[in-house]
PDB file as gemmi writes it, atoms N, CA and C in Angstrom:
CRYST1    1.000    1.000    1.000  90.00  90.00  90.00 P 1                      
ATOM      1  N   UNK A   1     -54.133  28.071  21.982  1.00  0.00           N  
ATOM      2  CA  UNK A   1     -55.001  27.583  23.034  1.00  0.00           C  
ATOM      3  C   UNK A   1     -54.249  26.515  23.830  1.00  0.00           C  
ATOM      4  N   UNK A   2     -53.836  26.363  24.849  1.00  0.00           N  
ATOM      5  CA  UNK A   2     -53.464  25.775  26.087  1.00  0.00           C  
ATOM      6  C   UNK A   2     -54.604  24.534  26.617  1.00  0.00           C  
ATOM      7  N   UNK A   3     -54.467  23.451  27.250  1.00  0.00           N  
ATOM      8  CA  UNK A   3     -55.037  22.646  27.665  1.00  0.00           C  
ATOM      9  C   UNK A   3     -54.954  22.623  29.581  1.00  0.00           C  
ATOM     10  N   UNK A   4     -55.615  23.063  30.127  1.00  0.00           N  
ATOM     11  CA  UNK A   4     -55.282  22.797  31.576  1.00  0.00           C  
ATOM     12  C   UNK A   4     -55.165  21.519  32.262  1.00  0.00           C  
ATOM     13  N   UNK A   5     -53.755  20.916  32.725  1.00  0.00           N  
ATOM     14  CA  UNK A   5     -54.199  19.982  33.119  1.00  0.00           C  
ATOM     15  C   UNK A   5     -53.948  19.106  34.855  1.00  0.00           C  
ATOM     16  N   UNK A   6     -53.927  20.636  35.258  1.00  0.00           N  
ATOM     17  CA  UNK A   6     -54.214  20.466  36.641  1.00  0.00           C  
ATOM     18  C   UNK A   6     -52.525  20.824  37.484  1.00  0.00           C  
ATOM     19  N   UNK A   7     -52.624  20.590  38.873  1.00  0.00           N  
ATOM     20  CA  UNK A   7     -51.839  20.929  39.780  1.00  0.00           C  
ATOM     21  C   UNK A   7     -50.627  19.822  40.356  1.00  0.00           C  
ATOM     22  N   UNK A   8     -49.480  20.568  40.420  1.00  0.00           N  
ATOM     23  CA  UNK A   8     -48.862  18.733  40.860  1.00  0.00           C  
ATOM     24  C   UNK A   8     -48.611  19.811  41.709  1.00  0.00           C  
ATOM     25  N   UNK A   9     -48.380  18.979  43.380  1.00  0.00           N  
ATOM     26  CA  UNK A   9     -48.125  19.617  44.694  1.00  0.00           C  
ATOM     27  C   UNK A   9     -46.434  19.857  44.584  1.00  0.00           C  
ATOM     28  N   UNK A  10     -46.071  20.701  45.118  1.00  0.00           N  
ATOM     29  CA  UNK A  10     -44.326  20.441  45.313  1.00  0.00           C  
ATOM     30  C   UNK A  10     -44.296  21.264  46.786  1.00  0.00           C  
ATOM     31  N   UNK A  11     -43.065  20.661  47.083  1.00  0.00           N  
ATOM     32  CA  UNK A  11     -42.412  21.461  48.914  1.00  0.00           C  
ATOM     33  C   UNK A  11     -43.837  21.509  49.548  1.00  0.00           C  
ATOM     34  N   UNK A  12     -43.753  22.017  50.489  1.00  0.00           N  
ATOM     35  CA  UNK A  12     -44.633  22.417  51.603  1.00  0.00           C  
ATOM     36  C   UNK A  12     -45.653  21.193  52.186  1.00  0.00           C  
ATOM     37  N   UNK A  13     -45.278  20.213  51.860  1.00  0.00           N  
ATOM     38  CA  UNK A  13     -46.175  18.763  52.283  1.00  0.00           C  
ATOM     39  C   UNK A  13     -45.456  18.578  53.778  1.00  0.00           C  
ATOM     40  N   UNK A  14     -46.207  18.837  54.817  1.00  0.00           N  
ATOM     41  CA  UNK A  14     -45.810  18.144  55.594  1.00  0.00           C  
ATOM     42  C   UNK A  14     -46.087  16.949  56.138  1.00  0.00           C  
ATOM     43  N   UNK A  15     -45.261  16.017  56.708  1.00  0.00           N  
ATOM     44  CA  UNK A  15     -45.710  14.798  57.491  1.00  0.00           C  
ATOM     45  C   UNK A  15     -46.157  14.667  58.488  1.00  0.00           C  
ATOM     46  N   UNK A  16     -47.137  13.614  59.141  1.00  0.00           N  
ATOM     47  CA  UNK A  16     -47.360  13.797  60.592  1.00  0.00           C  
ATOM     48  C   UNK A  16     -46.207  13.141  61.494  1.00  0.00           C  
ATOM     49  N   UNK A  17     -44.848  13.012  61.332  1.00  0.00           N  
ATOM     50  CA  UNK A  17     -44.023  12.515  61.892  1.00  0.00           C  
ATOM     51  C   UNK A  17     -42.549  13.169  61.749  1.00  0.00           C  
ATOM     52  N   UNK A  18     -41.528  13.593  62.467  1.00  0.00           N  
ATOM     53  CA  UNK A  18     -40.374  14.188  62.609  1.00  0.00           C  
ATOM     54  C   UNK A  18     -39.666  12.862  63.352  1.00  0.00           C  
ATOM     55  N   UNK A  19     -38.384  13.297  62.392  1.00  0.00           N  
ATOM     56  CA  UNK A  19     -37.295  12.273  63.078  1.00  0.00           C  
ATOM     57  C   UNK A  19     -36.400  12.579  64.119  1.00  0.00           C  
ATOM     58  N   UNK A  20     -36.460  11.865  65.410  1.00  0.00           N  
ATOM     59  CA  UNK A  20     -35.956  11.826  66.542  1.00  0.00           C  
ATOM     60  C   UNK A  20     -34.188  11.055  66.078  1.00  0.00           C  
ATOM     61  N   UNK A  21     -33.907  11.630  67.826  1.00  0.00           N  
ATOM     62  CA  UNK A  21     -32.561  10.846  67.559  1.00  0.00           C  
ATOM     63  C   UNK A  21     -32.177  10.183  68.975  1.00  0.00           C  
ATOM     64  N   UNK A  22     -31.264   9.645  69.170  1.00  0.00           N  
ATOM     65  CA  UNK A  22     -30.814   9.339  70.793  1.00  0.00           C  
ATOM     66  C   UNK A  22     -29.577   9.494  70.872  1.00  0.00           C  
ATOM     67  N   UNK A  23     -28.329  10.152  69.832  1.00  0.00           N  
ATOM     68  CA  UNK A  23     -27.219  10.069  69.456  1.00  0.00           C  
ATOM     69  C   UNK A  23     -26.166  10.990  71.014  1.00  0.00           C  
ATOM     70  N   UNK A  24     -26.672  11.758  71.242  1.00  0.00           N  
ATOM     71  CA  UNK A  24     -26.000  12.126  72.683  1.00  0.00           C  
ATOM     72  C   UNK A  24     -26.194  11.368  73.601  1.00  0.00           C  
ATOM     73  N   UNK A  25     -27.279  10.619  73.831  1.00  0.00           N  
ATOM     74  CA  UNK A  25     -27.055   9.718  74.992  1.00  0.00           C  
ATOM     75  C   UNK A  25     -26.765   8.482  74.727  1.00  0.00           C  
ATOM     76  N   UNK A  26     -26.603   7.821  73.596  1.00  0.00           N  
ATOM     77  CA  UNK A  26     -25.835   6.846  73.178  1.00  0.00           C  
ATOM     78  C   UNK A  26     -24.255   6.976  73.331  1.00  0.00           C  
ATOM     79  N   UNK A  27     -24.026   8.421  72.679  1.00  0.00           N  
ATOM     80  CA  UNK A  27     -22.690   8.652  72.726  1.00  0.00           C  
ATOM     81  C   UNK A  27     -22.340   8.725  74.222  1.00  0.00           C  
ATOM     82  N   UNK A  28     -22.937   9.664  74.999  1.00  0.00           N  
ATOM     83  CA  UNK A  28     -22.317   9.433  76.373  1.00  0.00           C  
ATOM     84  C   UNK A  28     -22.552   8.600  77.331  1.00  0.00           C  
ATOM     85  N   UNK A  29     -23.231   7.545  76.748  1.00  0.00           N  
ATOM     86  CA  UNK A  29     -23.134   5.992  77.491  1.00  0.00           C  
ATOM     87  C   UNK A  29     -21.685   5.584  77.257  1.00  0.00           C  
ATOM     88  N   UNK A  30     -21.256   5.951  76.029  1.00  0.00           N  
ATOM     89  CA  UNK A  30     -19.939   5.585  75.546  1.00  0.00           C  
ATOM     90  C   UNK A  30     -18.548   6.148  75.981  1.00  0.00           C  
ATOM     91  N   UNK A  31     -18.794   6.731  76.521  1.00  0.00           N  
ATOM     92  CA  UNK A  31     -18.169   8.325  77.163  1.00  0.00           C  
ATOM     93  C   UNK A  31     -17.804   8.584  75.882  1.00  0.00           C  
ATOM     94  N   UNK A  32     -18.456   9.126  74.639  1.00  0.00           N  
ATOM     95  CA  UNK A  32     -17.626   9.575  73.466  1.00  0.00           C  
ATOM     96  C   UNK A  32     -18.057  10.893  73.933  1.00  0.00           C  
ATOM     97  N   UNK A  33     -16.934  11.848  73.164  1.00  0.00           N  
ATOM     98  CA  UNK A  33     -17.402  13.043  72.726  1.00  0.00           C  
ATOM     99  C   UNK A  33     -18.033  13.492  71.435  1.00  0.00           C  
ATOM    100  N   UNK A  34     -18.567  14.480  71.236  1.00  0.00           N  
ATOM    101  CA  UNK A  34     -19.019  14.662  69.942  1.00  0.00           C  
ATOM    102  C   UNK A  34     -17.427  14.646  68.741  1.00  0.00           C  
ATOM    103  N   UNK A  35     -16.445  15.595  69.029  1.00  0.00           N  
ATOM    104  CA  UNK A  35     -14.975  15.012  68.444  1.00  0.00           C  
ATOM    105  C   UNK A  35     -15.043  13.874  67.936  1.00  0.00           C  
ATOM    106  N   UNK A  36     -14.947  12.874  69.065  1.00  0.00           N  
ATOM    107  CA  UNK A  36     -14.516  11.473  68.682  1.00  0.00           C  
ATOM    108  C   UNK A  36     -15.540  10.590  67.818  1.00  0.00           C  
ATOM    109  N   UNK A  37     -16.861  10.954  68.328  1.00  0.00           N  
ATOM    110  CA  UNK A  37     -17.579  10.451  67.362  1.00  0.00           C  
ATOM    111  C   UNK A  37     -17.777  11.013  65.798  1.00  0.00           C  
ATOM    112  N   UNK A  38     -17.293  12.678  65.417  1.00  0.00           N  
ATOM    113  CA  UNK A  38     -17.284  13.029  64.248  1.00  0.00           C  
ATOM    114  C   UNK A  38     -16.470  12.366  63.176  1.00  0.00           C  
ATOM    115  N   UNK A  39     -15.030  12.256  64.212  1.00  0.00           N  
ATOM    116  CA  UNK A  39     -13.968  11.587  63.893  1.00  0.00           C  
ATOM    117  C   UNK A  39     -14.516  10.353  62.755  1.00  0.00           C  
ATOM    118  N   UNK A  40     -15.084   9.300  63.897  1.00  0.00           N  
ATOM    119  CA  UNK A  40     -15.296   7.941  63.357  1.00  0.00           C  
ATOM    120  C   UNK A  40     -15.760   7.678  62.181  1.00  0.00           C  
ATOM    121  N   UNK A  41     -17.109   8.812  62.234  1.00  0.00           N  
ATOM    122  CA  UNK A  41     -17.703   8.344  60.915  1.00  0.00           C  
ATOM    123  C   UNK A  41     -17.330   9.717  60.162  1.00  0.00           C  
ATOM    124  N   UNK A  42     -16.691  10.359  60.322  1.00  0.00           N  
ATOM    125  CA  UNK A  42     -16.058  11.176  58.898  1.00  0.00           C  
ATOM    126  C   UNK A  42     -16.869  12.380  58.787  1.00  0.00           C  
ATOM    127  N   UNK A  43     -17.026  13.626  59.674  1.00  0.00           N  
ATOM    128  CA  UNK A  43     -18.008  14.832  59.480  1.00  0.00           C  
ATOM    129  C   UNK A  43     -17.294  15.839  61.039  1.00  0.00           C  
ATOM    130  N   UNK A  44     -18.124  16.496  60.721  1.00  0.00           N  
ATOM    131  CA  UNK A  44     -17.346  17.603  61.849  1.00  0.00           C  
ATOM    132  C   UNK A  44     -18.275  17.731  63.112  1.00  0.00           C  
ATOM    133  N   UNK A  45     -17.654  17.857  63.626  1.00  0.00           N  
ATOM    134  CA  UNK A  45     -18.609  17.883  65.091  1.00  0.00           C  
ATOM    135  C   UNK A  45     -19.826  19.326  65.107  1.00  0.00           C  
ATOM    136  N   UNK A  46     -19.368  20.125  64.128  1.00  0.00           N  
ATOM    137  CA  UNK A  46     -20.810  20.869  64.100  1.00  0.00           C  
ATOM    138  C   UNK A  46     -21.657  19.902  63.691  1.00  0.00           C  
ATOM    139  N   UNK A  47     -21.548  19.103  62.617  1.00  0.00           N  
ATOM    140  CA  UNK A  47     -22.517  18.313  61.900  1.00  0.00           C  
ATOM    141  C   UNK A  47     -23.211  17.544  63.525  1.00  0.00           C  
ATOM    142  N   UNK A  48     -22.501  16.576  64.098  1.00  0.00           N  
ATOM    143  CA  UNK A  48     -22.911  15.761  65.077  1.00  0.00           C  
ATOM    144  C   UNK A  48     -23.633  16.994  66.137  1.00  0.00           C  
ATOM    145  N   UNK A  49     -23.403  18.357  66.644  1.00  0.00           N  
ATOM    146  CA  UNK A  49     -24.161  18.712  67.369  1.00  0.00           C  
ATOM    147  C   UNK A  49     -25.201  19.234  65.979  1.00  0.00           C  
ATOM    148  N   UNK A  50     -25.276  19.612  64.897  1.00  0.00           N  
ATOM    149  CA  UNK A  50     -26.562  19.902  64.361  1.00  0.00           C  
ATOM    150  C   UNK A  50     -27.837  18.189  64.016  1.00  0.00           C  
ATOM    151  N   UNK A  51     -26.799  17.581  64.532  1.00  0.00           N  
ATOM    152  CA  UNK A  51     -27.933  16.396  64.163  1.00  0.00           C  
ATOM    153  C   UNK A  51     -28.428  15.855  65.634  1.00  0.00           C  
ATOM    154  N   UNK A  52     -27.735  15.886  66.630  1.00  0.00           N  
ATOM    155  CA  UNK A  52     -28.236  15.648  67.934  1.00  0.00           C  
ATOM    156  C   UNK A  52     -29.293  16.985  68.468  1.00  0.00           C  
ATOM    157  N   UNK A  53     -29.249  18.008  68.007  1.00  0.00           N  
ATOM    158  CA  UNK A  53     -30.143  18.981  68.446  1.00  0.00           C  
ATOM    159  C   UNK A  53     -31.806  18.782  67.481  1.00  0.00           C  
ATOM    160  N   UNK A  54     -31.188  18.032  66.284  1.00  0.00           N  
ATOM    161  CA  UNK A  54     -32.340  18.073  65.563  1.00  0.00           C  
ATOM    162  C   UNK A  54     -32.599  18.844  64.311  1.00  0.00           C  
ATOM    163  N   UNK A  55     -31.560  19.485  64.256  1.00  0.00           N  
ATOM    164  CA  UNK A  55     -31.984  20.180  62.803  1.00  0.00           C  
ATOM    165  C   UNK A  55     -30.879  20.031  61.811  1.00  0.00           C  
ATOM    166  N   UNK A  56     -30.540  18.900  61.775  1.00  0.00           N  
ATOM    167  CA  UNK A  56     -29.957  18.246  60.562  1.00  0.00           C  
ATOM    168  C   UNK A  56     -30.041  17.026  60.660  1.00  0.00           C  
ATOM    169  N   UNK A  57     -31.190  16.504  59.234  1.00  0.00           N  
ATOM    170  CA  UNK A  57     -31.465  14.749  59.177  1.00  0.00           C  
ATOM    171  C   UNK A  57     -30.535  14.457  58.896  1.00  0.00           C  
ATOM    172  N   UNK A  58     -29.665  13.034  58.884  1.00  0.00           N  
ATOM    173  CA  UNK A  58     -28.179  12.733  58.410  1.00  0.00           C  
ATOM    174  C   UNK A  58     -28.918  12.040  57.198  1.00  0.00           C  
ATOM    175  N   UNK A  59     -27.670  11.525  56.252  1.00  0.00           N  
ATOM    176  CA  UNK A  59     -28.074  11.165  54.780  1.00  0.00           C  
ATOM    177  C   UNK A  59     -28.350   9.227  55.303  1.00  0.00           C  
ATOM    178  N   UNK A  60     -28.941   8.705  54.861  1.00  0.00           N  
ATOM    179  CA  UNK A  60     -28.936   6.812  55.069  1.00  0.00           C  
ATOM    180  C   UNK A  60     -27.267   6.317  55.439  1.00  0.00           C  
ATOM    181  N   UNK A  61     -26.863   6.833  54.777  1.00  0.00           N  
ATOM    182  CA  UNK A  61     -25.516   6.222  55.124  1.00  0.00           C  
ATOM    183  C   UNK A  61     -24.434   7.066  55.803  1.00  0.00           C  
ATOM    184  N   UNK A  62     -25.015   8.349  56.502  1.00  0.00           N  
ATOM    185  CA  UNK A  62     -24.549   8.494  58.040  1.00  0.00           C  
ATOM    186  C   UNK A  62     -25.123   8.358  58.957  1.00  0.00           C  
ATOM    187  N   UNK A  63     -26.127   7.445  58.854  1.00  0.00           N  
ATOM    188  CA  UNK A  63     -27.373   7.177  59.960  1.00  0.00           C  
ATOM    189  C   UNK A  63     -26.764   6.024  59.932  1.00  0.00           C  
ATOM    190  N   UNK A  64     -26.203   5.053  58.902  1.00  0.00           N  
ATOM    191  CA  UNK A  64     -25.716   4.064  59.242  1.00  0.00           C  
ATOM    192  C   UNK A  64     -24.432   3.654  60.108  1.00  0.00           C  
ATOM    193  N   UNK A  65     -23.547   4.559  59.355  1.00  0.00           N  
ATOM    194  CA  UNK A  65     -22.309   5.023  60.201  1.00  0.00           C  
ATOM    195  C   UNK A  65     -22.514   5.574  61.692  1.00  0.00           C  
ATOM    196  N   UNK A  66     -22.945   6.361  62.143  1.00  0.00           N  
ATOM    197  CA  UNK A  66     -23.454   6.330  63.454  1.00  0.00           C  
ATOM    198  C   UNK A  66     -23.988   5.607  64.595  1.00  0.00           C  
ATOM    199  N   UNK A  67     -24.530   4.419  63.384  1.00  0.00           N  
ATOM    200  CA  UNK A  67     -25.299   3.544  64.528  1.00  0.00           C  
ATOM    201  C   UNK A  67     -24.405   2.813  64.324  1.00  0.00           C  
ATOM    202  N   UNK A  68     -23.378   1.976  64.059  1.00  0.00           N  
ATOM    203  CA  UNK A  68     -22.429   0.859  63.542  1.00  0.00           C  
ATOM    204  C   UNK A  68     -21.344   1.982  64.998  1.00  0.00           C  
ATOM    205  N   UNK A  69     -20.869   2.833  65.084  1.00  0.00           N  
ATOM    206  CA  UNK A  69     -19.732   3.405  66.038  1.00  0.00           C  
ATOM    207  C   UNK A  69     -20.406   3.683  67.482  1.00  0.00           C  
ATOM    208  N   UNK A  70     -22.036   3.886  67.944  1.00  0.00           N  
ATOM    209  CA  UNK A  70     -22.796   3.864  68.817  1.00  0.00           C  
ATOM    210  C   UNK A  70     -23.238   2.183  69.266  1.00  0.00           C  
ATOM    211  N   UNK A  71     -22.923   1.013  68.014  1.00  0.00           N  
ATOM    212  CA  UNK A  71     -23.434   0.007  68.298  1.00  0.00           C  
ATOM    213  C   UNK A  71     -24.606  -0.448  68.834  1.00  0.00           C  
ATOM    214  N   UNK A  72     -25.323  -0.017  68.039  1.00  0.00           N  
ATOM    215  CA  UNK A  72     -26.940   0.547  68.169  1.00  0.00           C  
ATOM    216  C   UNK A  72     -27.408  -0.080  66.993  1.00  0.00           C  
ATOM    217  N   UNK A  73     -28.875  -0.516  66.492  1.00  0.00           N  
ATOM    218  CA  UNK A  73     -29.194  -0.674  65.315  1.00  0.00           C  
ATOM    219  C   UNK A  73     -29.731   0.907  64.683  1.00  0.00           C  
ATOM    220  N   UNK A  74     -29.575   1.166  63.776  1.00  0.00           N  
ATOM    221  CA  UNK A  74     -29.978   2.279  63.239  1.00  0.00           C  
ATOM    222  C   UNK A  74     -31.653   2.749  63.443  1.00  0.00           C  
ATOM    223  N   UNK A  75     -32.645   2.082  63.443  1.00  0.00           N  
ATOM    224  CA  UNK A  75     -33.538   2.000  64.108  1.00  0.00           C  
ATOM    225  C   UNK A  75     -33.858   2.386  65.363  1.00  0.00           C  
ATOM    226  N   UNK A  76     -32.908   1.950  66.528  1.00  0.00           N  
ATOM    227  CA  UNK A  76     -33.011   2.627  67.550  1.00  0.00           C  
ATOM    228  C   UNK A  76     -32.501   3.975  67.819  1.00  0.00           C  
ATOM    229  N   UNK A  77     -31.251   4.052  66.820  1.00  0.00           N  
ATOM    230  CA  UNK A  77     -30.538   5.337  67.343  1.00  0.00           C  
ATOM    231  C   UNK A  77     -31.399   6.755  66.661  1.00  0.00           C  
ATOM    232  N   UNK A  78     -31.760   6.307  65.089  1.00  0.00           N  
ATOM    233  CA  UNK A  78     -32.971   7.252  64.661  1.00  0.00           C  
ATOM    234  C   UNK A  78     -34.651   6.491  64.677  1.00  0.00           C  
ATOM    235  N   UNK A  79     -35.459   7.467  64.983  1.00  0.00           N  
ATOM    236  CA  UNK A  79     -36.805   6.666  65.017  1.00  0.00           C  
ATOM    237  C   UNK A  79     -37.752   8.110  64.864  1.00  0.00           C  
ATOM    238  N   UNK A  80     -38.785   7.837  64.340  1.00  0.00           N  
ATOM    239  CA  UNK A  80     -40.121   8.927  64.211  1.00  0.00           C  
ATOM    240  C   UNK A  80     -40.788   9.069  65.148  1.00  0.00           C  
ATOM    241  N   UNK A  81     -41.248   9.999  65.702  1.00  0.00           N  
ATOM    242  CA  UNK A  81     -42.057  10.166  66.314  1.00  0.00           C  
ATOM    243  C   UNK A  81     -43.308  11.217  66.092  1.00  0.00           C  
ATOM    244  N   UNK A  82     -44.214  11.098  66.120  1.00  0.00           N  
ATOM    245  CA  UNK A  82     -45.358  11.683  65.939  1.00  0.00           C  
ATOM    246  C   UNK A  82     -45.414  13.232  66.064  1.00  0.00           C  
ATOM    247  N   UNK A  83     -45.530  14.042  65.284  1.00  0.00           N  
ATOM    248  CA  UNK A  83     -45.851  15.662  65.401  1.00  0.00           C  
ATOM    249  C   UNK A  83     -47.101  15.955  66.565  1.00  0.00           C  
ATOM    250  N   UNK A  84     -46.945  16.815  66.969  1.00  0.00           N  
ATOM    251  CA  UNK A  84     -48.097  17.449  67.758  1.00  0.00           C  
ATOM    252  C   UNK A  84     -48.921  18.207  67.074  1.00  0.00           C  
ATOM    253  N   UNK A  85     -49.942  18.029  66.779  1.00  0.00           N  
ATOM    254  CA  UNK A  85     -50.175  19.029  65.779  1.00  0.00           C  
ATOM    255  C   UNK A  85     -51.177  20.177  65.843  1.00  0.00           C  
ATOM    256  N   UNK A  86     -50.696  21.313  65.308  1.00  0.00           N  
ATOM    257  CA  UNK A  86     -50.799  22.582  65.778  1.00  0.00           C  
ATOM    258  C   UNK A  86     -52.385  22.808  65.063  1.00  0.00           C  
ATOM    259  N   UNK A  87     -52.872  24.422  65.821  1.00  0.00           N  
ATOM    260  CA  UNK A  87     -53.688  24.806  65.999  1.00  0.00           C  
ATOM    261  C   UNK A  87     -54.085  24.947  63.738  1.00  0.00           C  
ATOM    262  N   UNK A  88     -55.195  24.349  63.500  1.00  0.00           N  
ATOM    263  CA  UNK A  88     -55.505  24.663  61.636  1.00  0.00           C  
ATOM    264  C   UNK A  88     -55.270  26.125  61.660  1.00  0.00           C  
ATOM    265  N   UNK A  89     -54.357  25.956  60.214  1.00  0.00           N  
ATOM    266  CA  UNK A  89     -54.532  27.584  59.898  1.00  0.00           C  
ATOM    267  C   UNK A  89     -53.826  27.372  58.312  1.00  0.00           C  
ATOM    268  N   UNK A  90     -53.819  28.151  57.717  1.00  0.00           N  
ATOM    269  CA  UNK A  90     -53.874  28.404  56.276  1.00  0.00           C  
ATOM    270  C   UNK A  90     -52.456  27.389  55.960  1.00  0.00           C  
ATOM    271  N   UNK A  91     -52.733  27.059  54.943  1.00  0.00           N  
ATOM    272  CA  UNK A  91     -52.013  25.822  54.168  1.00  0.00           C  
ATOM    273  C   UNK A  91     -51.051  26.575  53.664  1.00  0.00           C  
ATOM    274  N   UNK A  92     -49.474  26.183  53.343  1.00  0.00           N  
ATOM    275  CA  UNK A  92     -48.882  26.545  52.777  1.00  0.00           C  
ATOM    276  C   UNK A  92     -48.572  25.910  51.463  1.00  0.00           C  
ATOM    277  N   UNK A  93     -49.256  24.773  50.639  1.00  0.00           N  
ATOM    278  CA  UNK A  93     -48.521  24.202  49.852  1.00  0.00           C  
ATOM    279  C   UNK A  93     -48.592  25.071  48.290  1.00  0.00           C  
ATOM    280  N   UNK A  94     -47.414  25.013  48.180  1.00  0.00           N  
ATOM    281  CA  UNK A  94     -47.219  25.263  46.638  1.00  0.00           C  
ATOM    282  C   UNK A  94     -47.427  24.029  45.462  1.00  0.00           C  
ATOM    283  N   UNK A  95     -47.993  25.065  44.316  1.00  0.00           N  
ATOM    284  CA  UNK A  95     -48.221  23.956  43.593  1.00  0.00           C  
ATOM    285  C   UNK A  95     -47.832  24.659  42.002  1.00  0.00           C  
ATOM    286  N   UNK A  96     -47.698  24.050  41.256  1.00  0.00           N  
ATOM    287  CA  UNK A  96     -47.487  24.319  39.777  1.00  0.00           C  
ATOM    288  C   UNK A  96     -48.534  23.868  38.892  1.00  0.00           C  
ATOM    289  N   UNK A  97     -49.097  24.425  37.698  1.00  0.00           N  
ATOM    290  CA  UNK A  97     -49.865  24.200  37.305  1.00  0.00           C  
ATOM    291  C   UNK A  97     -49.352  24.021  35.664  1.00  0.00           C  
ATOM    292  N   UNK A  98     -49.267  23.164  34.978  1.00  0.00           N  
ATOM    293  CA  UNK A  98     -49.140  22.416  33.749  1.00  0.00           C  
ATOM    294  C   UNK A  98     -49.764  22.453  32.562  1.00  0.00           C  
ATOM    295  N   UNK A  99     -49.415  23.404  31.774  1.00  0.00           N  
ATOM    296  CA  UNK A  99     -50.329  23.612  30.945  1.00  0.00           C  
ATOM    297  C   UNK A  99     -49.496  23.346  29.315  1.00  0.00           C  
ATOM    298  N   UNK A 100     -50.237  22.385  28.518  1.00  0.00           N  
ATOM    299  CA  UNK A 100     -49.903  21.967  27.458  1.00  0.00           C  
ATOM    300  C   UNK A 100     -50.575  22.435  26.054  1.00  0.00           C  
ATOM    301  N   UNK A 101     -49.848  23.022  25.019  1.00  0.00           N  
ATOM    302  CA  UNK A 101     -50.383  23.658  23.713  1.00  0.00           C  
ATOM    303  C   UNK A 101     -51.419  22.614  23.597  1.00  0.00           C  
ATOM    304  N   UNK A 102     -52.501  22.825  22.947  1.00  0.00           N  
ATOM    305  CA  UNK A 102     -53.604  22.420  22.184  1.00  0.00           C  
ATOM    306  C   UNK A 102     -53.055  22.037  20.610  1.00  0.00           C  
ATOM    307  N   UNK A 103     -52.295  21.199  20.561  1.00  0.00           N  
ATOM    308  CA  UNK A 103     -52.028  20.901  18.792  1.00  0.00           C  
ATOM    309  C   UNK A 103     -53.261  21.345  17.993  1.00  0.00           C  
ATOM    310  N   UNK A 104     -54.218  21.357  18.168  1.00  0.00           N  
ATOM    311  CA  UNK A 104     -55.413  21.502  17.013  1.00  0.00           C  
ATOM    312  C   UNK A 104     -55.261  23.239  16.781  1.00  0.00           C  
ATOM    313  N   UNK A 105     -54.889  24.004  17.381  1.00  0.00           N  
ATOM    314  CA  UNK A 105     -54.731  25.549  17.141  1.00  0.00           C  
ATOM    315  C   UNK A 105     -53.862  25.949  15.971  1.00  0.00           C  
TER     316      UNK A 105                                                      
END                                                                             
């Protein structure tokens, strides 16, 4: 006999907030290129165009590195901004459910 003892949520949580960036127009205030700025802080310029387009968060400490070679506070160069949020429709979250022997069996 098993004991049920409920659901822990995993993945599919979303936030009401996505992280923005300003890293291309910082950089070309600078006249950098994406190159020169990969250069600085150590990653490849795919990385710098997948994080200026948005679909790669950088780790804390290339968010730091970025803003330290943009001379920016990190704060300004990444910041949240609010989701729009879409029309309700079926939830995706997954969940696992935990179930522990009954010692008394």
């Amino acid at each position: 006999m098993t004991k049920y003892l409920g659901f822990i949520r995993m993945y599919g949580m979303k936030s009401e907030y996505e992280l923005k960036n300003r890293v291309k127009e910082l950089r070309a205030r600078l006249d950098m290129r994406q190159a020169d700025l990969a250069a600085e802080v150590e990653v490849t310029r795919q990385t710098i165009l997948a994080i200026e387009k948005g679909r790669l968060n950088p780790s804390v400490a290339l968010s730091l590195r970025i803003a330290r070679v943009l001379r920016e506070p990190v704060d300004y160069v990444f910041y949240l901004d609010r989701r729009v949020s879409p029309a309700p429709g079926p939830s995706r979250v997954r969940a696992a459910v935990i179930a522990v022997p009954n010692e008394s069996a």
